[in-house]
N, C-alpha and C positions, 0 to 999 in steps of 0.2 A: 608344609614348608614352602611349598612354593607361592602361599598368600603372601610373604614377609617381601619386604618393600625390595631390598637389596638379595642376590646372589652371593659375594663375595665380598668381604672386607679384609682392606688387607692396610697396615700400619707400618710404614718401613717410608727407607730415604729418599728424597727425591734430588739427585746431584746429574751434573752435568757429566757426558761423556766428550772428551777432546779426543780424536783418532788421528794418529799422527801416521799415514801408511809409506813405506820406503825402504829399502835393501840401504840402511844409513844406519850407525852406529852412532850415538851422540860422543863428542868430546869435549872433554872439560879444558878451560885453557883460553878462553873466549873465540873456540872455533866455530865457524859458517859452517853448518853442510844446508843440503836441499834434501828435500823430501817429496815424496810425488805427488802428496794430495795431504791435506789438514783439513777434519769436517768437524762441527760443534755440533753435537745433539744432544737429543735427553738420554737420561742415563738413572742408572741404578737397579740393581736385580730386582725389589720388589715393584717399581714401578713401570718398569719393562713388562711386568710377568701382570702387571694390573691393566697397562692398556692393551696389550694383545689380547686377554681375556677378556676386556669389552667389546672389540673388536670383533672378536668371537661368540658375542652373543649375550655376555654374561651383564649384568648390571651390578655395576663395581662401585663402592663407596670408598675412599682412600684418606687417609689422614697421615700428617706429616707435619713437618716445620720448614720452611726456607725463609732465607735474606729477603729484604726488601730492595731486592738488584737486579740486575741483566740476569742471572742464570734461574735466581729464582724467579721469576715474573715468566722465565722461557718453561719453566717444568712445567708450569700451572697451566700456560699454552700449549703444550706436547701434550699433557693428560684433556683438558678439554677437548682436542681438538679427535683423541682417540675415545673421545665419551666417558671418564672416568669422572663421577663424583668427587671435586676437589672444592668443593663448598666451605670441607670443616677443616682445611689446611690452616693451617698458622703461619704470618708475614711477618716474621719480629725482623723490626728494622737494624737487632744490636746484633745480630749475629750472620755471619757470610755462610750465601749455599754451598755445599759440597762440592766438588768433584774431582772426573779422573782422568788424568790423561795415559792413553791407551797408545803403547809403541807397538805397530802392525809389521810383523815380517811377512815377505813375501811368499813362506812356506808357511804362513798360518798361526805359527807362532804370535805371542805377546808379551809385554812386559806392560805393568799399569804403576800408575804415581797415586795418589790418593789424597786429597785434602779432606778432612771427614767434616769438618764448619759444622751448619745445624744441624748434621747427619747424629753429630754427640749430644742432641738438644730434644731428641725423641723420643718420649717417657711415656709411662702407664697412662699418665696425667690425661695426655693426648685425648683417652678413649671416654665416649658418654656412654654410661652402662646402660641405656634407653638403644643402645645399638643391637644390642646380644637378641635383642626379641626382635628383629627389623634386618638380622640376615641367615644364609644359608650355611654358608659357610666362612670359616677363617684362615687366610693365609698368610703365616710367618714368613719371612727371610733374615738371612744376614745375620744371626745373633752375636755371630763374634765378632761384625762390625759396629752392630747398634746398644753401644752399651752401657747407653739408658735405659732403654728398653730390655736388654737381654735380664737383668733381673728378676723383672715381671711377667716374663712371658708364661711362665709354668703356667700363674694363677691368672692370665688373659686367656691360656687355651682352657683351664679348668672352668674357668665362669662360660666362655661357649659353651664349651659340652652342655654346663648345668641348663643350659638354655637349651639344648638341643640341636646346636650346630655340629659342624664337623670342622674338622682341623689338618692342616698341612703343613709342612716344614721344609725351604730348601734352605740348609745350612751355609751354602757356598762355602770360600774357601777361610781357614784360621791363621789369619797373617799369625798370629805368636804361634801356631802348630801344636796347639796345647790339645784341640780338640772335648773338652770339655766340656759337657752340656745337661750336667748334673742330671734329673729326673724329670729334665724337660719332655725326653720322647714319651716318658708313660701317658702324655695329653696326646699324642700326636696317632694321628690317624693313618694320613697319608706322610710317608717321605721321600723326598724328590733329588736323591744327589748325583754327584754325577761318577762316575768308575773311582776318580781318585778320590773325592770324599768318602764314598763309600768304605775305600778301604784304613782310609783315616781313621773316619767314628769309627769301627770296630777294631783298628788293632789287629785284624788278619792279612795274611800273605797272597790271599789269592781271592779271587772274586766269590767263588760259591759259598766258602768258606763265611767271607763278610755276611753273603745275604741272608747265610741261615740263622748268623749270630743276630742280626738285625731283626728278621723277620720273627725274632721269639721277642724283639719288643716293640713293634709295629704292626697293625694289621694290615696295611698295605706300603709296596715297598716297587717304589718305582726308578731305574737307573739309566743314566744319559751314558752314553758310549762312544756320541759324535760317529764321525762317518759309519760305523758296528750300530749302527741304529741302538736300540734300548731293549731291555730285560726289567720284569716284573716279578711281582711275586705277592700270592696271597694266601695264608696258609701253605698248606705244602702246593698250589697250582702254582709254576712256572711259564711265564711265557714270553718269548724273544720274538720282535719285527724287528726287519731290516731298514737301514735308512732309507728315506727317498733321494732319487736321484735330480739335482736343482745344478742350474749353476750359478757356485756360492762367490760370494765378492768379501762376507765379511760375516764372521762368526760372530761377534757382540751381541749378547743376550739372547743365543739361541736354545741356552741350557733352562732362561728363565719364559722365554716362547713356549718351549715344551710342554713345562710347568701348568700355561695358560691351555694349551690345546688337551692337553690332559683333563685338567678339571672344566673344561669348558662340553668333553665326551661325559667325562664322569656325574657331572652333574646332571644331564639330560636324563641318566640309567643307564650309562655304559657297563659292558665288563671289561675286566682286565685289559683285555687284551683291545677291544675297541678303543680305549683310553689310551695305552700304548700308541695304535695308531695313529690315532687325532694330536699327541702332544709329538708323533714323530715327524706328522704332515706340516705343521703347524711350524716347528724348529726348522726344517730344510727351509721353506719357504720365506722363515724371517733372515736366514743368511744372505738372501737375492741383493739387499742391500746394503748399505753403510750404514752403524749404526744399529741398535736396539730394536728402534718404532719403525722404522721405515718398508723395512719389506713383511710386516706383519700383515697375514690374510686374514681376510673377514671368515665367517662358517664356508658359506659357499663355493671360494677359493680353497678353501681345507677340503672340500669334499670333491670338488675335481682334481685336484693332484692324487685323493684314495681313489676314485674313481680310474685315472691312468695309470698308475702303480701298482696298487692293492685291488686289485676289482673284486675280490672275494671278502672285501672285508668294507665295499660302499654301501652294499645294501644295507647290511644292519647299523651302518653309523648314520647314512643319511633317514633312518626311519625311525632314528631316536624321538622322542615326542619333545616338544619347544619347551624352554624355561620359562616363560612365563602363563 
């Protein structure tokens, strides 16, 4: 596996993130308020969770749709410039990029707006089946958002497999709360959500509960917890690390960081619990900043934060053997 050209493909939206950060309430009425800071970045779960896993070492191929605009011409620059194969993106001039704009309270909290534009323009079509033999693995996001794609996805993670990839899934969150994801997980390898999707997909009250219900249809079952650092699960092995201690400025895309530090261990031949680590190292670290990409660490940044926090758990991540 490790001859195929790419590590990671992953097919998902590339929309812009607006951070609007301020102790302000908006009102309607054609009111003024002020706000403390407005920043334009790149955005979108799976593309967040694509350049920090280059970043991290991984060799990313990514396919997508955006506008022929300011936002999209900005994604394709935010991904080149994090190393991401954006080669076989699509520029269709009739349709406008996505995005979100993100209300920051100063306890952490958000509220997001959402334009979904090409984000609804993202289909099977996208994918050349000359891909499946040319990567390691496949990472889904978003299906309740992309859904042109959410269709397809079963029989996109089915054709991996047959090729002999591996597969992942972060669902994020179900604006309609339907949660519905038909016979999607039977493709899915790893899944990556975070405490309250967790308890979403399964329909239970408490967390252990979720994981057991999950982990009898996933073989590996990975959960974000935010400041509670994460919990794993494979087979019946359980394993909890604690968060790293950063100081955070701005949670945007640390659930899809994670994601990236995770399969960027797991890929090398982590266990469990090494994979836990590196996507928990990985997530503090992308909080440093404003925004998705910006405080994203390369490997070696990942492994001096384990090496400060975790020292029992540097050696065997920093002696993973390289992906290529």
């Amino acid at each position: 596996m490790r001859t195929r050209a790419y590590d990671l493909l992953v097919v998902g939206e590339l929309n812009v993130d607006i951070l609007v950060s301020g102790d302000t309430i908006p009102a309607f009425g054609q009111v003024e308020k002020l706000v403390d800071s407005i920043v334009v970045t790149g955005g979108g779960s799976a593309a967040i969770m694509a350049a920090a896993a280059a970043r991290l070492g991984l060799r990313v191929l990514y396919d997508s749709v955006v506008g022929d605009d300011l936002f999209g011409h900005l994604m394709l620059d935010v991904m080149r410039a994090a190393g991401v194969d954006v080669s076989h993106v699509v520029v269709d001039p009739e349709v406008a990029t996505g995005a979100t704009i993100h209300l920051l309270r100063p306890d952490g909290d958000r509220a997001m707006l959402t334009h979904l534009g090409s984000i609804a323009h993202i289909t099977p079509a996208l994918i050349d089946p000359a891909w499946y033999a040319e990567v390691r693995h496949l990472h889904l996001a978003s299906p309740f958002l992309l859904s042109g794609l959410f269709p397809g996805m079963q029989a996109i993670a089915s054709e991996a497999h047959r090729h002999g990839m591996t597969v992942s899934l972060d669902t994020n969150w179900d604006p309609s709360e339907g949660w519905k994801l038909g016979n999607l997980l039977d493709e899915i390898d790893i899944l990556l959500p975070n405490e309250v999707e967790l308890l979403a997909l399964s329909g239970a009250k408490c967390a252990e509960v979720a994981m057991d219900a999950l982990c009898a249809q996933v073989p590996v079952l990975a959960v974000k917890r935010g400041v509670r650092g994460a919990v794993g699960a494979q087979g019946s092995e359980r394993v909890e690390v604690p968060a790293f201690r950063v100081v955070a400025v701005d949670a945007t895309g640390a659930g899809d960081t994670f994601d990236a530090g995770f399969l960027a261990a797991w890929l090398r031949g982590a266990t469990l619990m090494q994979a836990l680590v590196g996507g928990s190292a990985a997530a503090a670290l992308g909080t440093t900043a404003y925004g998705g990409f910006d405080g994203q660490p390369d490997w070696n940044a990942l492994l001096r934060l384990v090496e400060e926090q975790a020292s029992d758990q540097y050696g065997a991540l920093a002696a993973l053997p390289p992906l290529a």
